[in-house]
Every structure is written in C-alpha cells, then in structure tokens.
N, C-alpha and C positions, 0 to 999 in steps of 0.2 A: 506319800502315805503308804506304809508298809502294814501286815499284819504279822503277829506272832510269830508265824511258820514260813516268815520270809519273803513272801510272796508280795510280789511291786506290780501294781496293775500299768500296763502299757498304756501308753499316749494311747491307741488305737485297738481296742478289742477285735480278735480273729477268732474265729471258730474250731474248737477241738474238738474232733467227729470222736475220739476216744475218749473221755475224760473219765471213765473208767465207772461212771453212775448205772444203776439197774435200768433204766432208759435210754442209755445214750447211742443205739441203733434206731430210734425213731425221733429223737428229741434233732430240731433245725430252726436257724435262726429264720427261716424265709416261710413263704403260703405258697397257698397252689398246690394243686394233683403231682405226683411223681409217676401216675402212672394210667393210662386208660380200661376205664371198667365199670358198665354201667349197675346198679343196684338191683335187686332184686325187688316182684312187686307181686302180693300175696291179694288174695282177695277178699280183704276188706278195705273200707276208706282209713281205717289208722294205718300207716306203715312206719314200723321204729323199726330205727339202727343203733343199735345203742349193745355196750359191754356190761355184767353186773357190778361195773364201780359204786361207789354211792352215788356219785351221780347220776348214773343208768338207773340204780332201783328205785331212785324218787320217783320216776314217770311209770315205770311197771306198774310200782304200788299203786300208783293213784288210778290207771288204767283196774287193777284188777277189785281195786276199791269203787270205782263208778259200776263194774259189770257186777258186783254184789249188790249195788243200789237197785239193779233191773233195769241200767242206762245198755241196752242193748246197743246203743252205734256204738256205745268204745269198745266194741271188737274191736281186735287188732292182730299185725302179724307184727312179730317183732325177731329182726334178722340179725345175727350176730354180726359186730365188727373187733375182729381182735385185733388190738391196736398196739398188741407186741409185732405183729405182722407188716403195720405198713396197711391196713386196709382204710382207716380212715383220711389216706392221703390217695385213694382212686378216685377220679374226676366223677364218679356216681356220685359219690360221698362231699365231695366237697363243693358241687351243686347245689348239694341238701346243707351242707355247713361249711363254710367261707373260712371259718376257724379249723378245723380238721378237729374238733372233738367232740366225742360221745357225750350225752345222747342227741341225737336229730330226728323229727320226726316230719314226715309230707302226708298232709291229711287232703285226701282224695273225695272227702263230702262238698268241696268248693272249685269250681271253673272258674279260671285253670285253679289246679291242688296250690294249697297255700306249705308253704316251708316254714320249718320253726325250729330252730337252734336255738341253746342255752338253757340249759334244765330249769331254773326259773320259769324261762317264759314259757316254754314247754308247758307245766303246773298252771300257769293261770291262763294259757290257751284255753288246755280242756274245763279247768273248774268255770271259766265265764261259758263256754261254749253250753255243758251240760249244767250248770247251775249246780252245780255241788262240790262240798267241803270249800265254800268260800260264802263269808255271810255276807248277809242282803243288809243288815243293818250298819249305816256310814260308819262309825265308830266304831264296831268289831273288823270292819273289812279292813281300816285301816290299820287295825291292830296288827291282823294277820299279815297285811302287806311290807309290816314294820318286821315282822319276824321275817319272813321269805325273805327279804333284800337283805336281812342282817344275816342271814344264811349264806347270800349269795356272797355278802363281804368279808363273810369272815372266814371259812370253811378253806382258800387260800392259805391260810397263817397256820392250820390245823394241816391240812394236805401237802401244797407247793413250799409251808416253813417246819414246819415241827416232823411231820410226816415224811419228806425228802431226808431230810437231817438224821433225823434217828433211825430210819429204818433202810436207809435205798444209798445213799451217800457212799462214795469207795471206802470212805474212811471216819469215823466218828469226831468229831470237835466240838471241843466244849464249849467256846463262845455262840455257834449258831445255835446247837442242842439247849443251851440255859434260856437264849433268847426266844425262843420258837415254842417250849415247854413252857416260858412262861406265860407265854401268849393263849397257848393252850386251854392253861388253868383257868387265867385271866376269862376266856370264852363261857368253860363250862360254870364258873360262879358265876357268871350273866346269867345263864339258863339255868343254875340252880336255884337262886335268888326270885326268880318268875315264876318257877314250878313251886315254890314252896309256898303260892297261896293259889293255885290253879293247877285242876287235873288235868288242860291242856294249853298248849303257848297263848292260846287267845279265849283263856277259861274253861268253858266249860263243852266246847264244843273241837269236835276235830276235825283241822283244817288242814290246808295244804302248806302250811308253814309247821305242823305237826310233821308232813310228811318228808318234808324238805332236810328237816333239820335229821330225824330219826336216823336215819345214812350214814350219817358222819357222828352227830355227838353221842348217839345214843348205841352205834357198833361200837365209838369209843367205851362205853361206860361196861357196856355188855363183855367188855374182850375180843372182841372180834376187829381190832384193827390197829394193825401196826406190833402186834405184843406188848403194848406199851400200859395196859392198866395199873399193873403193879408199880412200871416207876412215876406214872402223873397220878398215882393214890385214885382213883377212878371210886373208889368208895366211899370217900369223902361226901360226894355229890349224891347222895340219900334222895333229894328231890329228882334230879335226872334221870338217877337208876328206878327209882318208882315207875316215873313217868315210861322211859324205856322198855323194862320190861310188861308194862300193859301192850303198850303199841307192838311189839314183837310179838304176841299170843293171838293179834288177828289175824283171822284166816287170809286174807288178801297181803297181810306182807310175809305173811308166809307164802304163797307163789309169790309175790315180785322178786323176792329177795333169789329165788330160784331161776330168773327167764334171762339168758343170757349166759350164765353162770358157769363158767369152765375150767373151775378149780375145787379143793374139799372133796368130799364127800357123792361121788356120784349120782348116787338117791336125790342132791338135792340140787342137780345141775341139770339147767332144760336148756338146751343154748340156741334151739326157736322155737319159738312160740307161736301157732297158727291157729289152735284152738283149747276150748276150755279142756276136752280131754285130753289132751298132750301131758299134762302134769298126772295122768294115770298109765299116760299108754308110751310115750317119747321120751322120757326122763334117760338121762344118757348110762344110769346102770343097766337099762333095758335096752336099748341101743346097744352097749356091748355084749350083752348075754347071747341076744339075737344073732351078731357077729362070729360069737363064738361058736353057737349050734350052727353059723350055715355050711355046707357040705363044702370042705375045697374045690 
C-alpha cells in the first residue's frame, strides 16, 4: 500500500524524533517521567496543573463558575505546566497523570488526596462533588452525560485530525486536510442541529457539557482556533455561534479562559492562579511592568 507522495509504510514502524511537526520535541511513542521533579502545592484542597488548551479551560471555567455560585471549596491554585517544555513528562506530573497530559487535578479535601486526569472526568468530579452545572433529574443528566462523552469523542477529529493537519503539520495535504475538515463540519452540524431548538446542549439550563464543548467548537466558531473559520465557513453555524458568543460574555469564562494562559495579549494571561485577586493584581502585563520598574 503506497500513498500519493510515494511513501510505503515499512514492515515495522520506527520512531522519527524529527519529523519536522510543531510538536515533535515533546511528542514519544513511550509513558513515564523523563525526568525528576516533584509539583508544586498551594494552599487550597483544589490543586490544578493544567496549560490554557481547551482542554485546560474546561476545568478553569467550571472551577471559576462554582466560586461565582458562592461554592467557596473550589478555591483553587492552579500551576502552570508548559508542555512545549517537557514539564508534563516530570515524575510530579505524571504521578498526578499516568497519560502525561493537561489538565490534572489532586484534590486535597480527601485522605489520602484523590487524583483525577482527563478533563471529562475532571468536569463531573467537581459537578457530582459540589452539585452544580450537572442536573439532578435522570433524563436531563443523561442528556448532559451524552454531550460531555461526545465532547470527549469527538474533539480528537477536531484537535489530533483537522487541527494537526491544517495548522501544525510540516507540510499541508490535501487528502488528510479534506478528510479531517470534513469531519469537522460533520461535528459542528451535530451541534448546530441541537442548538437550533435549545439555548443550551441540554436545553435550557447550563451544564458541564456547555462547558466541555465551549473550548473547542465554540473558539472554533468565534475564531479563535487554528485561523481556520474562514476556510470551515464557521458562519454557517448561526445556532453554535449564537450559542458561543452568550457563553463567552460570562464573567467566569472570562477568567478561565485567562489562568494558565501564556500566549496573546498580556492583559489576559494569568499563568497562576492562587487567588480571586490575581486576575487584578498578577495578570502577566503587570508582572512585566513591575519588572521593568525594578532597579538593576
């Protein structure tokens, strides 16, 4: 079996540490720690490690959406891991996630503290723990359960297919790019289709499969992810973008979308988060200002 551009997959795949991808200094076919270094541990029982991917912001948001509720224990400290670095491969980190990826979180309200990888589960750790953004009646919970896991299944095809391909890849191809875009599409008329008779995934209320999905399809729809709105027509989807920009105007995913955050715009990069005032007083344009006034 050959492809287009020549290329004949060997009897036995080998590993090419160069393959020339915007990851390919951290990308490995193997697990386990590369290196020793234990985490850092703030004082509260929430402690997140997590970067602002989409992945990362689903749990921010939800965290900074229960501390709007008046749910005082999700305080939280949440510690940068930059994962262009190599940090989520130190044996701290991969204690807390087996996977080596963002986000991970060790909740110190339980003896001994309980670990919890996989942003999913992350989402309905805290929503069963605090009873919120996750309904109490069987029927809607399953609803919401039905979105989150379709989140969790499809956002791969969106990220690891369409996302790797069009934007990160050495070199542009048109068969994975058509296939990956289509899958794309394919995704957001799923969730156009639902929104167009519901102001949120599971009616009328907003859950954590609102907040799950927001990240991914709804920075897609906004522009915010990959530059790709113009070529997947992102306007199209009249119901997503509605839905989209309501959930972007709350104040709590406006900090998540900021804690961790070490790219754009300064003003709206917090890259830890220890307290509610940090997003006045910590924000990293204020962190460099301070730098620049201190005395050599």
């Amino acid at each position: 079996m050959s492809e287009e551009n020549g290329y004949t997959p060997p009897k036995v795949w080998t590993w090419d540490k160069e393959d020339g991808s915007a990851f390919a200094n951290i990308n490995r076919p193997i697990a386990g720690p590369t290196h020793e270094k234990e985490l850092p541990v703030g004082k509260h029982p929430l402690q997140l490690y997590s970067l602002a991917t989409p992945n990362g912001v689903k749990v921010t948001v939800l965290l900074e959406e229960l501390l709007d509720e008046g749910v005082a224990e999700a305080e939280y400290d949440a510690f940068l891991i930059n994962i262009l670095d190599g940090d989520q491969f130190s044996s701290g980190f991969v204690a807390v996630n087996p996977n080596s990826k963002i986000p991970a979180l060790m909740d110190h309200s339980t003896s001994p503290p309980t670990r919890v990888f996989e942003s999913g589960a992350i989402l309905l750790h805290l929503a069963e723990r605090f009873q919120k953004f996750l309904p109490s009646d069987a029927s809607l919970r399953a609803e919401c359960l039905s979105w989150l896991f379709w989140q969790m299944g499809s956002a791969p095809y969106l990220g690891g297919g369409f996302g790797h391909f069009y934007a990160y890849a050495p070199s542009k191809m048109e068969y994975p790019i058509n296939r990956f875009a289509m899958e794309a599409k394919r995704q957001l008329d799923v969730l156009d289709r639902r929104l167009a008779d519901n102001r949120y995934l599971c009616g009328d209320e907003y859950t954590i499969a609102d907040i799950a999905n927001f990240p991914w399809y709804g920075a897609l729809v906004l522009g915010h992810l990959y530059e790709a709105a113009e070529f997947l027509d992102v306007t199209s989807c009249e119901n997503v973008t509605r839905w989209a920009k309501e959930i972007s105007q709350r104040p709590a995913v406006k900090r998540g979308i900021m804690v961790n955050r070490t790219w754009g715009d300064e003003k709206g990069q917090l890259h830890e988060r220890h307290d509610a005032s940090d997003f006045k007083l910590k924000t990293q344009d204020k962190i460099s200002a301070e730098k620049e006034e201190a005395p050599a």
